[in-house]
N, C-alpha and C positions, 0 to 999 in steps of 0.2 A: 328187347330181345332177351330170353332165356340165358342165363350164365350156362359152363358150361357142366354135364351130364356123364355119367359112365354110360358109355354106348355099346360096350360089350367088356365080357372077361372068357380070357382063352387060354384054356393050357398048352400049352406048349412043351411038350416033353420029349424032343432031343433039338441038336443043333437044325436038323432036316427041316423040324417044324417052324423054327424060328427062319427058316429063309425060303420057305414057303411063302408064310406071312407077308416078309419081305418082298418077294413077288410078285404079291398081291397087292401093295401098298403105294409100292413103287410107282409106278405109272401115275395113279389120282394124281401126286406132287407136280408144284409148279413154283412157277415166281410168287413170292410172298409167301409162300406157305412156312409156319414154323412149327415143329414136331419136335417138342418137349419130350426128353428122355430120362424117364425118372427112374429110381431104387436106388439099392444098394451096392457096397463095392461088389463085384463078381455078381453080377444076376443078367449080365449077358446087353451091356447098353451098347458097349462099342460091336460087339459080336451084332446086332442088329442095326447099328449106322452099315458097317462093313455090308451087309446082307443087301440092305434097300439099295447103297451104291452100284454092287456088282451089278443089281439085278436090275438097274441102271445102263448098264454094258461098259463099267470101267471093268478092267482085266488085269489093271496091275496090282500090288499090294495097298492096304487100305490100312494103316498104322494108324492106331488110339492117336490123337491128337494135345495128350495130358502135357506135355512137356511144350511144344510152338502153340495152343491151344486152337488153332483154328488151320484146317487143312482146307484150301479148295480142289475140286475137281469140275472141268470143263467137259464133258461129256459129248459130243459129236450129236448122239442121237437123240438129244435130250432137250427141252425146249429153256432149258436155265441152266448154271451152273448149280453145284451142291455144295456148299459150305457145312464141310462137319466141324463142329465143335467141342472144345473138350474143357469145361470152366472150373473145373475140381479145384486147380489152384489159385483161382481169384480168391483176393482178401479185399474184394469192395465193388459192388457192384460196375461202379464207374469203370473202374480199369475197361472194362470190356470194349468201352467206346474208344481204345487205342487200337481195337481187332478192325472198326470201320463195319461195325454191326449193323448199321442203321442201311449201309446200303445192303447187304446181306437180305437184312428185311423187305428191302423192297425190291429186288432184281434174282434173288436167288431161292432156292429150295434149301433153310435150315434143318439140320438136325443139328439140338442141341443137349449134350451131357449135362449133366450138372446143372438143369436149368436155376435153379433156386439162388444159387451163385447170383442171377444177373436181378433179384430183388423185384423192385418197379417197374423195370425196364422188358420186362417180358412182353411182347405184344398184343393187343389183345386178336383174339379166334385163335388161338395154336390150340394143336392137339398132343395134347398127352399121351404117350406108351409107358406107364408103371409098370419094369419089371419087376417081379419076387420071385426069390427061391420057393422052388417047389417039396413036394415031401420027400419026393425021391433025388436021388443027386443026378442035376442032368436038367433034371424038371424046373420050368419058371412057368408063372403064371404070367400071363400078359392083363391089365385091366388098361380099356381106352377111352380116354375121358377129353369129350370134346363139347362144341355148340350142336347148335340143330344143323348150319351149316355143313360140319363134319358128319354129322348123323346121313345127312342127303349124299353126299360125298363116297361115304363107307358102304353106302348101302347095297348088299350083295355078295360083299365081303366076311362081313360080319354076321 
């Protein structure tokens, strides 16, 4: 099987657009699924865990996970939980397996920050969302880099 592919790049130029997206992305998620969240500091990674959650039907507040690195939410209407993650401050990939990742991996719907943090241990079929600042202030690009799997997945969306 194919490694995986950029399967689309989207601008997204306000916060609106960015939970639009979210929206729209939301629902595909399931158990096992992991969604690698890449860029830079400030290009809107938690701003779009926050987004997919709500649009989830959590309603309460949805805090960056930097500091506990791993928030879960049980969702009612949802067929898994969501485990957001936030691994900015790992200094070793290992540490991560003190979070209980592994089941994460396989009972839950990951979004994870900082994936590059967890080294090896990334699983393999996740999908990437790289954000980048955009030209204007406000503006990110979104690029989605997945397998063919995620390709069949997205399709319609994208």
């Amino acid at each position: 099987m194919p490694g995986p592919d950029i399967i689309a790049e989207i601008s997204l130029p306000d916060i609106g657009a960015t939970e639009r997206f979210a929206a729209q992305i939301a629902p595909l998620l399931g158990p096992g699924d992991v969604v690698a969240l890449d860029g830079a500091l400030g290009t809107g990674k938690t701003l779009l865990c926050r987004a997919i959650i709500q649009a989830l039907g959590y309603s309460g507040d949805v805090p960056s996970p930097t500091f506990n690195l791993l928030q879960i939410y049980d969702l009612p209407d949802f067929n898994c939980p969501v485990w957001h993650m936030d691994l900015y401050r790992l200094e070793k990939p290992e540490e991560a397996f003190e979070l209980g990742i592994e089941e994460g991996f396989e009972t839950a719907a990951c979004l994870i920050e900082w994936p590059s943090k967890l080294g090896p241990y990334l699983p393999p079929g996740f999908l990437t969302l790289r954000l980048e600042h955009g030209t204007d202030a406000g503006k990110r690009k979104l690029t989605i880099i997945g397998d063919e799997i995620w390709v069949k997945r997205l399709r319609g969306i994208v």
